[in-house]
N, C-alpha and C positions, 0 to 999 in steps of 0.2 A: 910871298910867303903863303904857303898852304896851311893855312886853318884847322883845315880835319889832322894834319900832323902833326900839328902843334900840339892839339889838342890831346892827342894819343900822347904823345909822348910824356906833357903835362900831367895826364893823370895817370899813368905808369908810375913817373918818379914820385909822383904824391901818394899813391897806395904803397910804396916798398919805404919811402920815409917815414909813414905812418905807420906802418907794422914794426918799422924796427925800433923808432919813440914809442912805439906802445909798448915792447916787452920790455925795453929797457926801464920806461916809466912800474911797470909792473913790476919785475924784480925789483927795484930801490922799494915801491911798498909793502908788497907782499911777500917778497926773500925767495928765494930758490929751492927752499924746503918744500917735498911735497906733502904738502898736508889739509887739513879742512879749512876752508874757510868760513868765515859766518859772511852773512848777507847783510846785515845791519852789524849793532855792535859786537863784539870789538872791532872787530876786522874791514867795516864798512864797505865791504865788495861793492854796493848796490848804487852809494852816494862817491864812489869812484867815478862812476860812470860821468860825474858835472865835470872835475878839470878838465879829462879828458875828451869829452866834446867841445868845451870851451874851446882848447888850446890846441885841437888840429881842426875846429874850423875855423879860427883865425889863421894860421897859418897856410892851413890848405887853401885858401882863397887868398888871402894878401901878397905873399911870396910870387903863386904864378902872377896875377893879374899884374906883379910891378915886372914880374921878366919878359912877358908877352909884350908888355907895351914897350921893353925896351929894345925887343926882339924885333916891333914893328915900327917903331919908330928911327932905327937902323936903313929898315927897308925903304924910306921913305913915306908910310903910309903919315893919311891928315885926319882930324877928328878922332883923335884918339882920344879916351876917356881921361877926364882930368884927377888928378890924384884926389880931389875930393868926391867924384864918383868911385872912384875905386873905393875908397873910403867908407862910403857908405852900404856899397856892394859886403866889404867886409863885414860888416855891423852884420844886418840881412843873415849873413852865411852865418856868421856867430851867435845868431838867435835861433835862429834852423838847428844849429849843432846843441846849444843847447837844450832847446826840444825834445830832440831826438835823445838826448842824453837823461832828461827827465823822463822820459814818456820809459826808458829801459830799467831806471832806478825805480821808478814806479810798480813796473810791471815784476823787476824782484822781490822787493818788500812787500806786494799785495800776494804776491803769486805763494802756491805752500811751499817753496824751500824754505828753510832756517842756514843752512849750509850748501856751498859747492866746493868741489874737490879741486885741488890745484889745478891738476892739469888743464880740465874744463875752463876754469875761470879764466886761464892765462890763451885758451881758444877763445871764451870768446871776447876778451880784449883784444887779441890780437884782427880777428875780423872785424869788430866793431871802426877798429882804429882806421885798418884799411878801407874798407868800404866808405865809411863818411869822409877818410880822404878823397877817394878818386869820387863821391857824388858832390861835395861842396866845390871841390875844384872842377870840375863837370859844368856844377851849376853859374858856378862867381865869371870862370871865362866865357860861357855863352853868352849872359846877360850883359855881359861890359863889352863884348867884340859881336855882339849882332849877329850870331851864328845858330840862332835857337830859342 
């Protein structure tokens, strides 16, 4: 099993399931109207930013690392990571994710908007979403398969 394929492929499908759980997740909170939104209350744009680092770097990391090992466990490969390292890899990535999702809710709330406009918001959820997919799944299957 090639490695470097795998891996491409892994974070391909992780950045387009991520972009499209993040607009989907955006529309259910902020509706399809285009209009202003605030950055703190009402509209919380800023403190958005925690589920959804939470909930795609648990998944972006959990999800590949259980198909990889079962991709290579097929193959016959030995010493694969045991679901408790996996385990713990996930955690890791899920601290990472939320990090990264504080350090952006931060940098709204201190920064001087009061407001951004739909369209904007709903960009840059949508990269957010992507990018900390394909970097957590990036990071969780190097570290678990010795590639990096």
């Amino acid at each position: 099993m090639d490695f470097a394929a795998v891996l491409k492929r892994e974070r391909l499908v992780s950045t387009g399931i991520n972009l499209v759980l993040s607009a989907a997740f955006f529309l259910a909170v902020f509706g399809a109207t285009n209009r202003t939104l605030t950055i703190a209350d009402p509209d919380g744009f800023a403190l958005d930013f925690l589920p959804q680092g939470g909930a795609i770097s648990l998944m972006a990391a959990l999800v590949p690392a259980l198909l990889v090992r079962k991709g290579l466990r097929k193959c016959g490969t030995v010493g694969l990571p045991s679901t408790g390292s996996i385990l713990a890899q996930v955690a890791r990535m899920v601290g990472l994710g939320l990090v990264s999702a504080v350090l952006l809710a931060a940098l709204c709330l201190i920064g001087p908007w009061a407001t951004i406009g739909w369209a904007q918001a709903f960009a840059v959820k949508l990269v957010y979403g992507g990018a900390l997919g394909f970097a957590i799944t990036h990071r969780a299957l190097t570290r678990l398969y010795g590639q990096g």
